[in-house]
N, C-alpha and C positions, 0 to 999 in steps of 0.2 A: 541465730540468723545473722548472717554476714551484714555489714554495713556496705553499703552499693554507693556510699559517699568519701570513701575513704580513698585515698590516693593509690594509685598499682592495682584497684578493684573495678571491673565493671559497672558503673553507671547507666542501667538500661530504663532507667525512669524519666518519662517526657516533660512531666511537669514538678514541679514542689510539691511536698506533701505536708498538710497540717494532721497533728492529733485531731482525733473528732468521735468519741465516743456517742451512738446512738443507737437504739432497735432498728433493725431492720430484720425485713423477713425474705429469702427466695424463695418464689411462687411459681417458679417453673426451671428446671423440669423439675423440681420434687419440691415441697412445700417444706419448708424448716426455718424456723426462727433463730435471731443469732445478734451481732452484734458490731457494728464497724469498729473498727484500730483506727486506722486513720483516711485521709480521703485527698485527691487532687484534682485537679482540670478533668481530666480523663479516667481518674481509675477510683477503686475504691475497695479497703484491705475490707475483709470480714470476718470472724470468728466465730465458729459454730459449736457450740456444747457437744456436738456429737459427730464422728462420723461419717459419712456418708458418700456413696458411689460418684463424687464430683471430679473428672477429670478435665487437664488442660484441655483446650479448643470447643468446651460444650458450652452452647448459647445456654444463659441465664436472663430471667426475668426476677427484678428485686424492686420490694416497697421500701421504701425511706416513710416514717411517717413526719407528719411539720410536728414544729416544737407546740406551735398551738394548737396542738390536736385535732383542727378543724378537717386535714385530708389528710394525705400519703402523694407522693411524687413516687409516679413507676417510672423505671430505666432499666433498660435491657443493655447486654453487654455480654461479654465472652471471657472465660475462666483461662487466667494468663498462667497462674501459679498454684500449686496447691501443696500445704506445709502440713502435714502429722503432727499433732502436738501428742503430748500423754494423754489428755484427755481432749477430745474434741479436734479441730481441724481450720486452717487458715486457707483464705483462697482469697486470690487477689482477680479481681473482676476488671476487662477492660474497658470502659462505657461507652456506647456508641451514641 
């Protein structure tokens, strides 16, 4: 994956981004559990063990569950980017 911070590179990221590993799950359009990279003001990377029919510009619904297990925070948002791994798949979600 190109570095987007590196000088002579495109920079198309609005805000900073921190590491922040946690579950989350998209719950629409197709339910699959998976896992954030990292996350910002606006967006939020994910990575999913498998797969699946997810292309740029499709509205997404995704659970964040709280660290105290008490709920889930939903946030809808729109699929900016979507990266092939060897196994599994990255999509970069835009939050709205």
């Amino acid at each position: 994956m190109k570095d987007r911070t590196v000088i002579g590179t495109p920079n198309q990221r609005r805000a900073n981004r921190i590491a922040w590993e946690r579950p989350v799950r998209l719950l629409a359009p197709i339910p699959v559990a998976g896992e954030s990279v990292n996350a910002s003001a606006c967006g939020i990377l994910v990575r999913l063990g498998e797969r699946r029919n997810l292309r740029r510009g499709v509205r997404v619904a995704i659970e964040i569950p709280r660290m105290d297990g008490m709920a889930s925070v939903l946030r809808r948002g729109r699929v900016v980017r979507v990266e092939p791994l060897d196994v599994g798949m990255n999509i970069a979600i835009d939050l709205v």
